[in-house]
N, CA, C and O atoms as a GROMACS GRO file, in nm:
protein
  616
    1UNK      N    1   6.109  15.107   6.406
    1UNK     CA    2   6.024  15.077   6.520
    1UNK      C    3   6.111  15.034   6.638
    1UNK      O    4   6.191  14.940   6.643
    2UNK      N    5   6.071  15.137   6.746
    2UNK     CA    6   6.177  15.038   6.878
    2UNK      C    7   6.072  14.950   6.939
    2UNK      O    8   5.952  14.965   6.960
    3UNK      N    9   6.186  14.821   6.968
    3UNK     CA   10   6.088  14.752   7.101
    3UNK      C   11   6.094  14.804   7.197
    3UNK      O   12   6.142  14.917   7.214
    4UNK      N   13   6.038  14.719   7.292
    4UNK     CA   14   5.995  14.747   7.457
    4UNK      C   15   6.137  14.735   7.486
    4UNK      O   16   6.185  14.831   7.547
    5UNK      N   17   6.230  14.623   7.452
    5UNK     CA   18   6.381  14.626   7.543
    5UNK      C   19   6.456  14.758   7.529
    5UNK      O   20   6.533  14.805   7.612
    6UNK      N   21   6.419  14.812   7.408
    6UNK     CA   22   6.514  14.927   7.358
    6UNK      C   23   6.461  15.025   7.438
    6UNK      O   24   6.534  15.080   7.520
    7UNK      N   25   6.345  15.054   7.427
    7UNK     CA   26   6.305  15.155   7.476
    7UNK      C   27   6.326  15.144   7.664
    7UNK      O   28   6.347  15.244   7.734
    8UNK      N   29   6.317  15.040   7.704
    8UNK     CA   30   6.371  15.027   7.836
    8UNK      C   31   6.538  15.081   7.880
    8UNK      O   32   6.569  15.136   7.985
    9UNK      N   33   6.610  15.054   7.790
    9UNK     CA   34   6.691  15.048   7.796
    9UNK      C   35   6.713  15.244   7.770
    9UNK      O   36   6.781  15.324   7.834
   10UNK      N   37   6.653  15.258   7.690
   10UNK     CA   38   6.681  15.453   7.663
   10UNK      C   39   6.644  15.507   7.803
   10UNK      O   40   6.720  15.582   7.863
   11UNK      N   41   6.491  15.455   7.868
   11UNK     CA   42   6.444  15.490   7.941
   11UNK      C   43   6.553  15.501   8.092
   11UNK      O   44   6.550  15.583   8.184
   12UNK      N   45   6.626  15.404   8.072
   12UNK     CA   46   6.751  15.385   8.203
   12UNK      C   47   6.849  15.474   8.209
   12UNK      O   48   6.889  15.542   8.303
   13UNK      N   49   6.906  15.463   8.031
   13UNK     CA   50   6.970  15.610   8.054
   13UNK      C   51   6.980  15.744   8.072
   13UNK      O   52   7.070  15.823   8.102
   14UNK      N   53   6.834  15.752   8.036
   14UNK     CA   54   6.731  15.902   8.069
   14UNK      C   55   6.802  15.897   8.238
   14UNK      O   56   6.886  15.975   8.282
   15UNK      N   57   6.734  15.772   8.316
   15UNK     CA   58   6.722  15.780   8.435
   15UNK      C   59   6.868  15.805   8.535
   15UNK      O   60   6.879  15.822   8.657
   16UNK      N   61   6.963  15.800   8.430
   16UNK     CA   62   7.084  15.739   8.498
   16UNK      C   63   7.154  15.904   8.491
   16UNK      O   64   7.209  15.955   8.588
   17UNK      N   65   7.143  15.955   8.391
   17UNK     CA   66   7.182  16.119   8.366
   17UNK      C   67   7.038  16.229   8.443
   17UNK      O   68   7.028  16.351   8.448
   18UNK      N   69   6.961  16.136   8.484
   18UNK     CA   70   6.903  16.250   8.568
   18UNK      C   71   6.922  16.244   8.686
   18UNK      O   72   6.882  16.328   8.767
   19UNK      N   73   7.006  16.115   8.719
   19UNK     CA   74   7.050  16.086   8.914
   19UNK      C   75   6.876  16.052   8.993
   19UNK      O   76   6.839  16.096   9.101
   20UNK      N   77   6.798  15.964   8.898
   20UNK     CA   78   6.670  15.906   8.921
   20UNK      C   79   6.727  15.757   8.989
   20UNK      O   80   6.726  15.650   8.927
   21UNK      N   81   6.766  15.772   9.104
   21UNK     CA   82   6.786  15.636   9.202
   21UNK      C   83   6.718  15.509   9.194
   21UNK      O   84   6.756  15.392   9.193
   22UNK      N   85   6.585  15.576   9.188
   22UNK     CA   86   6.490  15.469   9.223
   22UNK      C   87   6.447  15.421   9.072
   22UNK      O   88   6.474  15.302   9.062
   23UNK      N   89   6.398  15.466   8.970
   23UNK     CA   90   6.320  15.431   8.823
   23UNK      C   91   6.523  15.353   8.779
   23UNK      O   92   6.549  15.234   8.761
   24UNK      N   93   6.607  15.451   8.776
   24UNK     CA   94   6.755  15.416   8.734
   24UNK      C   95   6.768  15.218   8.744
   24UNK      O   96   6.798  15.135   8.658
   25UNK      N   97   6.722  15.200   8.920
   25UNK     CA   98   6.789  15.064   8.996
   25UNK      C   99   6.678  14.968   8.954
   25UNK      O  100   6.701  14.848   8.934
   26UNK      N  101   6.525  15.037   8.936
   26UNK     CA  102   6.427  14.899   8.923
   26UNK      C  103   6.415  14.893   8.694
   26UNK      O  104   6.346  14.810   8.636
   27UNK      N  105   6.492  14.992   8.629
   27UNK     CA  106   6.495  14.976   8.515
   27UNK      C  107   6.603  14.871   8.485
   27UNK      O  108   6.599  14.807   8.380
   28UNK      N  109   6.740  14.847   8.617
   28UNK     CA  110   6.784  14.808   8.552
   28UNK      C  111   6.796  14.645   8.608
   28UNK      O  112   6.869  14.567   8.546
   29UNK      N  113   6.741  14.611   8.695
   29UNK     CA  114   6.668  14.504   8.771
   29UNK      C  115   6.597  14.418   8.646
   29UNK      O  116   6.596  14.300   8.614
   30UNK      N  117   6.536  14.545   8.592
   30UNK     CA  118   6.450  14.414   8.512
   30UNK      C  119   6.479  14.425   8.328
   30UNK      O  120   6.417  14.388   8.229
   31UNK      N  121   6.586  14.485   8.348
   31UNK     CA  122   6.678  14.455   8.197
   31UNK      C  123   6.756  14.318   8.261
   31UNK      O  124   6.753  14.213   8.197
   32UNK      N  125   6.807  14.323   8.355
   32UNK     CA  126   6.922  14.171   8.431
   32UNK      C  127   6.770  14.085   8.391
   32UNK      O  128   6.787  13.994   8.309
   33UNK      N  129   6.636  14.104   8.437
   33UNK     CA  130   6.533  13.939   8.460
   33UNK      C  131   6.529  13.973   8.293
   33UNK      O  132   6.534  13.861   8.242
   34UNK      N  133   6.522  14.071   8.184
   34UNK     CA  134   6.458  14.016   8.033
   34UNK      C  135   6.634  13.957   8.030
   34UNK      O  136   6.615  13.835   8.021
   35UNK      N  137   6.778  13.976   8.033
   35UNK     CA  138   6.845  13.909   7.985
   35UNK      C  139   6.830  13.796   8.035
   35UNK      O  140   6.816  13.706   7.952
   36UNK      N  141   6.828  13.769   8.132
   36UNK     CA  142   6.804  13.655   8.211
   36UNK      C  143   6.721  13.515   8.204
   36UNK      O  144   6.738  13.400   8.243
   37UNK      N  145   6.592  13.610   8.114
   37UNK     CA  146   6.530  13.502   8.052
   37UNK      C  147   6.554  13.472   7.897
   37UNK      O  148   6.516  13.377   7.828
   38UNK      N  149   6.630  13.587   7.865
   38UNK     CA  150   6.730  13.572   7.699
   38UNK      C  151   6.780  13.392   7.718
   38UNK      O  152   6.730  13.285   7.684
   39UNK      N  153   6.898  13.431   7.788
   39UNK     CA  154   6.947  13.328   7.811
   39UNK      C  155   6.930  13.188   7.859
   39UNK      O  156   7.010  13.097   7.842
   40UNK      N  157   6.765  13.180   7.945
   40UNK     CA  158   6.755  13.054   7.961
   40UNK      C  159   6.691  12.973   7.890
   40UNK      O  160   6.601  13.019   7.819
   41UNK      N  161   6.720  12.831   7.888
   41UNK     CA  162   6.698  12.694   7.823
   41UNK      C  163   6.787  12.667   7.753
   41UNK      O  164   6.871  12.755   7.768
   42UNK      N  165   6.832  12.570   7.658
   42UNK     CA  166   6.938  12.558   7.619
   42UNK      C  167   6.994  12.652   7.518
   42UNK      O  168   7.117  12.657   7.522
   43UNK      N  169   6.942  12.725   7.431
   43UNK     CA  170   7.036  12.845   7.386
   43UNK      C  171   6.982  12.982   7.386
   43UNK      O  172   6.859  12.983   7.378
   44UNK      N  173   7.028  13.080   7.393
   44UNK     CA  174   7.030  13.229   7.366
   44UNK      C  175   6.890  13.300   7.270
   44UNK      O  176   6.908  13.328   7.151
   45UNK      N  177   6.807  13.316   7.311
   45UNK     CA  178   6.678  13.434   7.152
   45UNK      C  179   6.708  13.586   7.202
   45UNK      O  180   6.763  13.637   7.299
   46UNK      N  181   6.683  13.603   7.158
   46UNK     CA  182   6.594  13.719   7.165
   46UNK      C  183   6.468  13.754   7.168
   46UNK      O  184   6.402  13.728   7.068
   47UNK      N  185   6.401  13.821   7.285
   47UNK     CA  186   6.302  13.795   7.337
   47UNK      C  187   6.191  13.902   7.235
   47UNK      O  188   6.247  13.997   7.180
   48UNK      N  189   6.060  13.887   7.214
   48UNK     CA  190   5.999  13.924   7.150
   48UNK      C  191   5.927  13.995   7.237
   48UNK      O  192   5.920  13.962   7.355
   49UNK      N  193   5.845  14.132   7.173
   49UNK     CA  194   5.780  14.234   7.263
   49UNK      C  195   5.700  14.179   7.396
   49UNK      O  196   5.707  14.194   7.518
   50UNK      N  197   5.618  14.105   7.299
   50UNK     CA  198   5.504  13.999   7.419
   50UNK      C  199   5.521  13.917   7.512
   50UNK      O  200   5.440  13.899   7.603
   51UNK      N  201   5.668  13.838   7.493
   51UNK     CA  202   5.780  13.780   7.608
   51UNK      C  203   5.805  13.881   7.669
   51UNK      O  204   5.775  13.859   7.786
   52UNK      N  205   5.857  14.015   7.652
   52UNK     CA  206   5.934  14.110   7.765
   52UNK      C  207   5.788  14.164   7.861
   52UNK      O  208   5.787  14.169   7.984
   53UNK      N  209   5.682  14.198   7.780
   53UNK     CA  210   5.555  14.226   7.840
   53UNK      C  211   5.554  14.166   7.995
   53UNK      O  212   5.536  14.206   8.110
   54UNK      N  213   5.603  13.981   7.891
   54UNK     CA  214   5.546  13.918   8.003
   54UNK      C  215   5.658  13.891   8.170
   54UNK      O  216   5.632  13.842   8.280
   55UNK      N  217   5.795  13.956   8.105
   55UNK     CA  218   5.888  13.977   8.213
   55UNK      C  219   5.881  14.074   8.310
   55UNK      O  220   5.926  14.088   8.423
   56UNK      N  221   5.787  14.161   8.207
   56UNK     CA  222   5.784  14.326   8.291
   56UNK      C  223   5.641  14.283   8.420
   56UNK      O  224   5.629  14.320   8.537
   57UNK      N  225   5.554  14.196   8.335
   57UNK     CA  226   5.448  14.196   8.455
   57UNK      C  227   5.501  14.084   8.557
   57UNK      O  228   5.451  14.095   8.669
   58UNK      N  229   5.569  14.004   8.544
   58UNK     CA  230   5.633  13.910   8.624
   58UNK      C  231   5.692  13.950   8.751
   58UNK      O  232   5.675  13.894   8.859
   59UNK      N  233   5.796  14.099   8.715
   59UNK     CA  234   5.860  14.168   8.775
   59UNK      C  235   5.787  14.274   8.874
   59UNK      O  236   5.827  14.308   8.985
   60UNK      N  237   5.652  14.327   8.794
   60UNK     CA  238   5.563  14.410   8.853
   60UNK      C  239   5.501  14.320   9.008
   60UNK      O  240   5.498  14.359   9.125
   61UNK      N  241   5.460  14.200   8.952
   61UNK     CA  242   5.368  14.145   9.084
   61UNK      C  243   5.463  14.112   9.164
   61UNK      O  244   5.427  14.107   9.282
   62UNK      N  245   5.611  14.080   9.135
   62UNK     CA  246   5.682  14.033   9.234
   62UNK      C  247   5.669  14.152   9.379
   62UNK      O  248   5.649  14.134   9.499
   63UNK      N  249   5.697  14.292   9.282
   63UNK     CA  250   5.752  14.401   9.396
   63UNK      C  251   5.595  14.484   9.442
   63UNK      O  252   5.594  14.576   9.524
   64UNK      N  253   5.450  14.424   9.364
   64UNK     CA  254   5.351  14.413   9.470
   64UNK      C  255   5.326  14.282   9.622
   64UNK      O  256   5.283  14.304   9.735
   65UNK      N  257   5.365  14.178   9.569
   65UNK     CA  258   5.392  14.122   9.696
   65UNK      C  259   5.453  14.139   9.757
   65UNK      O  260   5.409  14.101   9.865
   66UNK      N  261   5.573  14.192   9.768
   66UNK     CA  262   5.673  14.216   9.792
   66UNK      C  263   5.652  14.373   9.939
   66UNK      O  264   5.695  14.400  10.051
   67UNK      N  265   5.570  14.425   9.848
   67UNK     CA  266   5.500  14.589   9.922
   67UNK      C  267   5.429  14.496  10.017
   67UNK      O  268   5.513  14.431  10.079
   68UNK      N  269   5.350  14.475  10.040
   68UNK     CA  270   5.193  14.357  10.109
   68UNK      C  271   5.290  14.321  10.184
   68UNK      O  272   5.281  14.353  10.303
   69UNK      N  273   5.412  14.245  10.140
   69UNK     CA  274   5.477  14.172  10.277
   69UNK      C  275   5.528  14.278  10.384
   69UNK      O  276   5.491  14.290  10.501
   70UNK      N  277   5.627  14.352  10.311
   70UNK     CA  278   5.686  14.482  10.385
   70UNK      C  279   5.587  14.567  10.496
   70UNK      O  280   5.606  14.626  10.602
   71UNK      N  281   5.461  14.535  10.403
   71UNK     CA  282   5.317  14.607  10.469
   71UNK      C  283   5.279  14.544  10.606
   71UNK      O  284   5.248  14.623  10.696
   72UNK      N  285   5.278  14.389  10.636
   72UNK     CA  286   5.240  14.336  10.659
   72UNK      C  287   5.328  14.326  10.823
   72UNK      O  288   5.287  14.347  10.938
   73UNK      N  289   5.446  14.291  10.774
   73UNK     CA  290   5.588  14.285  10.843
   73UNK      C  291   5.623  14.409  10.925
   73UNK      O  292   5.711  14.402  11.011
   74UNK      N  293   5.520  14.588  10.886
   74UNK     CA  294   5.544  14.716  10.945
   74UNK      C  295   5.669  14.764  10.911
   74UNK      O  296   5.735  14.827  10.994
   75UNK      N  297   5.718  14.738  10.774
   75UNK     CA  298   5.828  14.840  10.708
   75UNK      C  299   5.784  14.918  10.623
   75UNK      O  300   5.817  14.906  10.505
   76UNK      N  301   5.688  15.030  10.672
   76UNK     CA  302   5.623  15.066  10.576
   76UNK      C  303   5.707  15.146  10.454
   76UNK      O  304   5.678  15.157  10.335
   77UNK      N  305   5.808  15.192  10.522
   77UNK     CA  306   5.915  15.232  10.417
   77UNK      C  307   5.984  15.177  10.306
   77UNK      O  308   6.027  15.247  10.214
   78UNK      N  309   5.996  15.048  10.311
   78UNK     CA  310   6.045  14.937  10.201
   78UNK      C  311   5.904  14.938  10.144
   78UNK      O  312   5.897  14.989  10.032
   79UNK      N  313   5.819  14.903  10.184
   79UNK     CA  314   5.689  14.840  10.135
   79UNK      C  315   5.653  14.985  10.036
   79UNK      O  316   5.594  14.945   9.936
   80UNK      N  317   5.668  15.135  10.032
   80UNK     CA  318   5.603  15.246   9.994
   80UNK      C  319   5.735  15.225   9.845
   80UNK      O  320   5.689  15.232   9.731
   81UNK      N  321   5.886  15.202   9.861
   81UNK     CA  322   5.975  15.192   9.798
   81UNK      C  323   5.942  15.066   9.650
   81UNK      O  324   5.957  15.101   9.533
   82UNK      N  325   5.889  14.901   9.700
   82UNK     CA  326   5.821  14.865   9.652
   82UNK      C  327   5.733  14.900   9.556
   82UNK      O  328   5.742  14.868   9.437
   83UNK      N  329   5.616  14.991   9.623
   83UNK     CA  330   5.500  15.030   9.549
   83UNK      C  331   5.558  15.096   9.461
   83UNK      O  332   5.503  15.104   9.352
   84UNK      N  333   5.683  15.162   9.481
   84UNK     CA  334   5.697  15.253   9.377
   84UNK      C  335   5.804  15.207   9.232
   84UNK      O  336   5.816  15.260   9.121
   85UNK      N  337   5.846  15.129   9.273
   85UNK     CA  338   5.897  15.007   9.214
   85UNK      C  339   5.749  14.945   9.091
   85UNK      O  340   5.757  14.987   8.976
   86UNK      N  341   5.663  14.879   9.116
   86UNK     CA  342   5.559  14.866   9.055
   86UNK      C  343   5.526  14.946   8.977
   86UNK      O  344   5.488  14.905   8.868
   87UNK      N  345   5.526  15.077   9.001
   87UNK     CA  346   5.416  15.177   8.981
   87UNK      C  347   5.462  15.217   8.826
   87UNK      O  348   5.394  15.243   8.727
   88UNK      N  349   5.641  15.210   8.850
   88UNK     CA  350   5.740  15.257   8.769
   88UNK      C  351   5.710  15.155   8.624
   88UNK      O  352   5.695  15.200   8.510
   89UNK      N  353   5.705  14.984   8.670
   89UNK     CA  354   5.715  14.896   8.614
   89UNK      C  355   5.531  14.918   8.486
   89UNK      O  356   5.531  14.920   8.363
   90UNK      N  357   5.444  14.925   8.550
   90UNK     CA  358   5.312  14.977   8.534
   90UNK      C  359   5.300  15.029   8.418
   90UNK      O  360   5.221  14.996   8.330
   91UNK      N  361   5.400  15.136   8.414
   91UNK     CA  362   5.380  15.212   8.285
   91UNK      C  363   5.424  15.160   8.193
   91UNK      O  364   5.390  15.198   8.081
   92UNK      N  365   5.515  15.055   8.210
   92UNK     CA  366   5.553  15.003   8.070
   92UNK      C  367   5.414  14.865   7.998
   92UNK      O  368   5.403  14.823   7.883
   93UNK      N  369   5.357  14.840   8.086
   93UNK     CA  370   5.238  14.699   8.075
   93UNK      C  371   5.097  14.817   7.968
   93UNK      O  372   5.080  14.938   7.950
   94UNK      N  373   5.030  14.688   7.925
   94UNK     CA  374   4.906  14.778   7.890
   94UNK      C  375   4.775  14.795   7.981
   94UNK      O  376   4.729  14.693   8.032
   95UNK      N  377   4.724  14.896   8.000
   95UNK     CA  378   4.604  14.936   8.103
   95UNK      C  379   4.537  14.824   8.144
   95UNK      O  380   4.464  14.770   8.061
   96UNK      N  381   4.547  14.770   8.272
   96UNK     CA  382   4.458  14.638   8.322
   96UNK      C  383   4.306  14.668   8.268
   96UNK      O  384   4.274  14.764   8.196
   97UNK      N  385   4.237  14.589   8.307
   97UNK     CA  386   4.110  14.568   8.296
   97UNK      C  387   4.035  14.585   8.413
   97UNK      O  388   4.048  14.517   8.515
   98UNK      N  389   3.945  14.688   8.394
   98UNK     CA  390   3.809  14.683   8.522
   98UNK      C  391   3.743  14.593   8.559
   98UNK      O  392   3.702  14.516   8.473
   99UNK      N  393   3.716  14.573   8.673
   99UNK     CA  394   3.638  14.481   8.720
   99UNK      C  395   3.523  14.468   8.644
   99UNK      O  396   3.461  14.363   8.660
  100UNK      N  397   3.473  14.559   8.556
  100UNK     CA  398   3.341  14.554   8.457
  100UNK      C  399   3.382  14.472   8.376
  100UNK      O  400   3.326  14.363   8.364
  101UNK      N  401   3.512  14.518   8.288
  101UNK     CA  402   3.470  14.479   8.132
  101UNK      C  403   3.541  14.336   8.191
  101UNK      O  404   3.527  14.249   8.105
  102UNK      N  405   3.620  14.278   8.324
  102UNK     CA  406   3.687  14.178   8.308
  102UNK      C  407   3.543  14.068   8.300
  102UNK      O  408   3.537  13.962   8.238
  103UNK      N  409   3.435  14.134   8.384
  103UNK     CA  410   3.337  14.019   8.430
  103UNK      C  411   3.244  14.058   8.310
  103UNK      O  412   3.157  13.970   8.306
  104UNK      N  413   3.224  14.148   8.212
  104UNK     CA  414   3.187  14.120   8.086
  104UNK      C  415   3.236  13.969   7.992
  104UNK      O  416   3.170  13.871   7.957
  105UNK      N  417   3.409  14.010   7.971
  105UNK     CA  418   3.460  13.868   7.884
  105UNK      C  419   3.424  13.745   7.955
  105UNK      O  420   3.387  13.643   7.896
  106UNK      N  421   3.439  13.757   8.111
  106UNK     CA  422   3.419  13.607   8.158
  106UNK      C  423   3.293  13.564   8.140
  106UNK      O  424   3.264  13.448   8.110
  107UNK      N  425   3.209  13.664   8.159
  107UNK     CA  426   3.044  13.624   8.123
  107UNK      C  427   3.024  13.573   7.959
  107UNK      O  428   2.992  13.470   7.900
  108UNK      N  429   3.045  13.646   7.942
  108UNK     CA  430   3.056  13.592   7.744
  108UNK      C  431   3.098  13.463   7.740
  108UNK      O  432   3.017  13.373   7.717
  109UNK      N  433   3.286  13.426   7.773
  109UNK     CA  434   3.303  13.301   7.760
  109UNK      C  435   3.223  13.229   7.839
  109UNK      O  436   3.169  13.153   7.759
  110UNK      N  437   3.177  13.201   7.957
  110UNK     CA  438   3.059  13.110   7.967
  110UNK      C  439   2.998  13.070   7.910
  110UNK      O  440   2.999  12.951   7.878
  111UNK      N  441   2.907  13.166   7.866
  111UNK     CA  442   2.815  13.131   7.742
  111UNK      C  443   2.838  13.080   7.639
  111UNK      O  444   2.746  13.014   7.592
  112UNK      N  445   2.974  13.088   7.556
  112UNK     CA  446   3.027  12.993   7.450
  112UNK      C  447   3.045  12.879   7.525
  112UNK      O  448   2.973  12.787   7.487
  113UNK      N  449   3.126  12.849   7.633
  113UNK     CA  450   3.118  12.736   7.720
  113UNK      C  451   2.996  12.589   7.726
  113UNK      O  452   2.975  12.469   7.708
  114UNK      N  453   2.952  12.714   7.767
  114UNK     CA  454   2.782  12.671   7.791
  114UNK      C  455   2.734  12.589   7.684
  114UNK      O  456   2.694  12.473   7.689
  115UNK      N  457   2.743  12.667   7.589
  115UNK     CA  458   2.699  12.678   7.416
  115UNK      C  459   2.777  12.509   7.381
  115UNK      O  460   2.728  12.435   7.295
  116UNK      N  461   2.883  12.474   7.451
  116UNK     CA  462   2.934  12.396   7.356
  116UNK      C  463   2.948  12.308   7.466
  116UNK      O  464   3.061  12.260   7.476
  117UNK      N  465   2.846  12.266   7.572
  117UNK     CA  466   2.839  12.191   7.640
  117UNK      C  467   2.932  12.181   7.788
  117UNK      O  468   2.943  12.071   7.842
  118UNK      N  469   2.966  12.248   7.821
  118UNK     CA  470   3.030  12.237   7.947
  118UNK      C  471   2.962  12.317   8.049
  118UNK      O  472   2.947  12.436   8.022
  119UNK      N  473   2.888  12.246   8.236
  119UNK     CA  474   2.859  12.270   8.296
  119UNK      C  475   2.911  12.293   8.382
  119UNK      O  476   3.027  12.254   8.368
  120UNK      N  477   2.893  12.350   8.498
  120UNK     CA  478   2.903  12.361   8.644
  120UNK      C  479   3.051  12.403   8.678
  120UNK      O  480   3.104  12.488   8.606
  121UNK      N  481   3.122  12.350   8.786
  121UNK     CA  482   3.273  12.408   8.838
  121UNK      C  483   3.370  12.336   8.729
  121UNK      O  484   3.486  12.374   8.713
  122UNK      N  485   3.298  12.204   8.638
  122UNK     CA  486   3.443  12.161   8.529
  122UNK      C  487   3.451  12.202   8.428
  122UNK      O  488   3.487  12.129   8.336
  123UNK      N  489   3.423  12.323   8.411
  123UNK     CA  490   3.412  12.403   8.286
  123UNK      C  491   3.478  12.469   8.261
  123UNK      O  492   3.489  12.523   8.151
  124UNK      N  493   3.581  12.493   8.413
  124UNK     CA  494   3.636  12.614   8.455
  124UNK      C  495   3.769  12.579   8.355
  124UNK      O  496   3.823  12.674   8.298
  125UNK      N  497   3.798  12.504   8.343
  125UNK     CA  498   3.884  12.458   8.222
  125UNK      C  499   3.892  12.502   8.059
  125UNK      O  500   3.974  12.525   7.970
  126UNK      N  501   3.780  12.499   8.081
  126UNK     CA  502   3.702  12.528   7.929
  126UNK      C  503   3.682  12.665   7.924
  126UNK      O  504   3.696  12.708   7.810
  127UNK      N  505   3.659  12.737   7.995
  127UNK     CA  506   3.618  12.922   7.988
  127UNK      C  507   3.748  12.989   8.011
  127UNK      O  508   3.789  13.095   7.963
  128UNK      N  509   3.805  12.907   8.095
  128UNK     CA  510   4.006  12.976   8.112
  128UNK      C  511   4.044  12.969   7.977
  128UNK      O  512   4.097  13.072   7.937
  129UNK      N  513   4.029  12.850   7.869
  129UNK     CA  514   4.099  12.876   7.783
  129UNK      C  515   3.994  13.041   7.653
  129UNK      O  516   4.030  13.135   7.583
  130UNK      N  517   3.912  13.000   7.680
  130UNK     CA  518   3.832  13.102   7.603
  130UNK      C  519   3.861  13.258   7.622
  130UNK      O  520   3.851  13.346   7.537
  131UNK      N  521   3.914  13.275   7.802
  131UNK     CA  522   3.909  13.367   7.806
  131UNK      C  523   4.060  13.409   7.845
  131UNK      O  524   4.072  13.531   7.833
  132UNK      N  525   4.146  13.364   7.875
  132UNK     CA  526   4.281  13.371   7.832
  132UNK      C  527   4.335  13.471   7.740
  132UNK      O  528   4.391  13.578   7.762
  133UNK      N  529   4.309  13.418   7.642
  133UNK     CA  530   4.381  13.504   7.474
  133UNK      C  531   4.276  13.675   7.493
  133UNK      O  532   4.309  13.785   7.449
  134UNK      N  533   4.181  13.649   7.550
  134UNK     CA  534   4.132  13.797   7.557
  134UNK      C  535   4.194  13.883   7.588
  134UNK      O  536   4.232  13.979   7.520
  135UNK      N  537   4.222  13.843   7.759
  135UNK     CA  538   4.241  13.906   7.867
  135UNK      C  539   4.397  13.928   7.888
  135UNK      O  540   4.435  14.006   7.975
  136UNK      N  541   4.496  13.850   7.799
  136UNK     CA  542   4.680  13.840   7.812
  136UNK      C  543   4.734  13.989   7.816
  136UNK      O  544   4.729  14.079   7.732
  137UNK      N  545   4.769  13.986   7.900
  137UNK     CA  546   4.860  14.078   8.013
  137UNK      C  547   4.771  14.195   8.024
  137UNK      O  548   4.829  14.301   8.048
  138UNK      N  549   4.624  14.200   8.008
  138UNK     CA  550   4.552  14.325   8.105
  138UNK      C  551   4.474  14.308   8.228
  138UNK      O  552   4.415  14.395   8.292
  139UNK      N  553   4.486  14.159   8.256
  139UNK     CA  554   4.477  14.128   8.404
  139UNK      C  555   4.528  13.990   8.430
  139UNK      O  556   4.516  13.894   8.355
  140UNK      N  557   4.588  13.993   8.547
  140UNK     CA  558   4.647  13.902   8.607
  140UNK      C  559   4.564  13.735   8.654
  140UNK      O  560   4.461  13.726   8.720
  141UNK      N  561   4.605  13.674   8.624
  141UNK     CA  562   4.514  13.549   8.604
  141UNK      C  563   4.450  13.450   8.748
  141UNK      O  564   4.386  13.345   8.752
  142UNK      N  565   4.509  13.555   8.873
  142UNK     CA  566   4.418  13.487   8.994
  142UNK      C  567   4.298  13.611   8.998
  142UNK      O  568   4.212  13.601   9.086
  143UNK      N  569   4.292  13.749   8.886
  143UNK     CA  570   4.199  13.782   8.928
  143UNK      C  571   4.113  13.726   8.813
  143UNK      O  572   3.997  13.730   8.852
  144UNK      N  573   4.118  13.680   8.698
  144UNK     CA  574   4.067  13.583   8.574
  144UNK      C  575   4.030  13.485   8.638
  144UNK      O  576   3.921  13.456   8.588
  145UNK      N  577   4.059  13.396   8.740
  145UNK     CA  578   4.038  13.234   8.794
  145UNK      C  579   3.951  13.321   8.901
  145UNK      O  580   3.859  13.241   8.919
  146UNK      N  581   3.926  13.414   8.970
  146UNK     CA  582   3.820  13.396   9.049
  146UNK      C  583   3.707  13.468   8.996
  146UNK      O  584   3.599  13.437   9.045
  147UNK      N  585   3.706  13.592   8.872
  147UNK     CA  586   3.593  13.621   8.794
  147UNK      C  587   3.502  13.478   8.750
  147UNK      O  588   3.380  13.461   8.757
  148UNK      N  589   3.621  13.378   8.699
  148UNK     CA  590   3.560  13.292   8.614
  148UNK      C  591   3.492  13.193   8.704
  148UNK      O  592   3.378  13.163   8.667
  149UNK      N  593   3.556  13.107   8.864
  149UNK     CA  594   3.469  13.062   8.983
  149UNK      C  595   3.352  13.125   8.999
  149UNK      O  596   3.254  13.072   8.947
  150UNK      N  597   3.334  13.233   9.063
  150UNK     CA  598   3.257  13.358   9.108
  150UNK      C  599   3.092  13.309   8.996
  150UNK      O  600   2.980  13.273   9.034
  151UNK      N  601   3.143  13.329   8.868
  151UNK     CA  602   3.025  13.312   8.774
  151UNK      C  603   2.971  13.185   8.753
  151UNK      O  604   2.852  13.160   8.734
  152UNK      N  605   3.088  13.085   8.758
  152UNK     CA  606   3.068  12.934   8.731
  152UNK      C  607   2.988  12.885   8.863
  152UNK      O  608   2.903  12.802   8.829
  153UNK      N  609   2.986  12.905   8.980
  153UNK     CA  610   2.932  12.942   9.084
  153UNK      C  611   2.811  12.947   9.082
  153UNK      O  612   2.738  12.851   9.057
  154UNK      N  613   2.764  13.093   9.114
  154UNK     CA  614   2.668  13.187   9.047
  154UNK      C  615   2.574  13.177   8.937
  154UNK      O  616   2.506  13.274   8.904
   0.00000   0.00000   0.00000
């Protein structure tokens, strides 16, 4: 079985013998952030699939803000370079979640929420954790914190 590092790592050299500039420089960007987080705290692991997951989406939102700023700033050329940076990163994550099925789980956890006594906006504590372990790494958790406001709300 390969992991995600290995297979990142094949994937670079695919990229590097095809003279792929762009997939080549952001594959190997974010082999430097998984060693990178190999190495920090006081000693050395090896990072496990679901840790690199969580380096690869780390890396993904960076170079979407990153586009938005460029966007923002009128480089639209860095900012399109960016996107494509992401886009690259994307394929390695698992398929986000629709705005349906995300406001399905959040609706559900409410209701266990609910169920086990927690009301109004301080609950929001209580349904994050419920709905957390669902939702880990198929959507990003400011769009999870405002599904879960939005309903707590509502």
């Amino acid at each position: 079985m390969t992991t995600l590092k290995s297979k990142l790592q094949e994937d670079l050299t695919e990229a590097i013998r095809a003279r792929d500039e762009l997939r080549s420089s952001t594959l190997r960007l974010t082999l430097s952030a998984i060693t990178k987080e190999e190495v920090a705290g006081k000693e050395a692991r090896e990072l496990s699939d679901d840790d690199v997951q969580k380096v690869i989406a780390k890396e993904a939102k960076k170079r979407r803000e990153a586009a938005e700023a460029f966007a923002q700033g009128g480089r639209a050329e860095q900012a399109d370079r960016e996107k494509a940076e992401g886009e690259i990163l994307d394929a390695y994550l698992p398929k986000q979640l629709t705005d349906d099925e995300l406001h399905g789980i959040v609706a559900q956890a409410v209701e266990e929420a609910r169920a086990a006594g927690a009301e109004g906006p301080r609950a929001m504590g209580a349904v994050m954790k419920i709905v957390n372990p669902k939702v880990a790494g198929r959507a990003e958790g400011g769009r999870v914190a405002a599904a879960v406001k939005k309903l707590l709300a509502g």
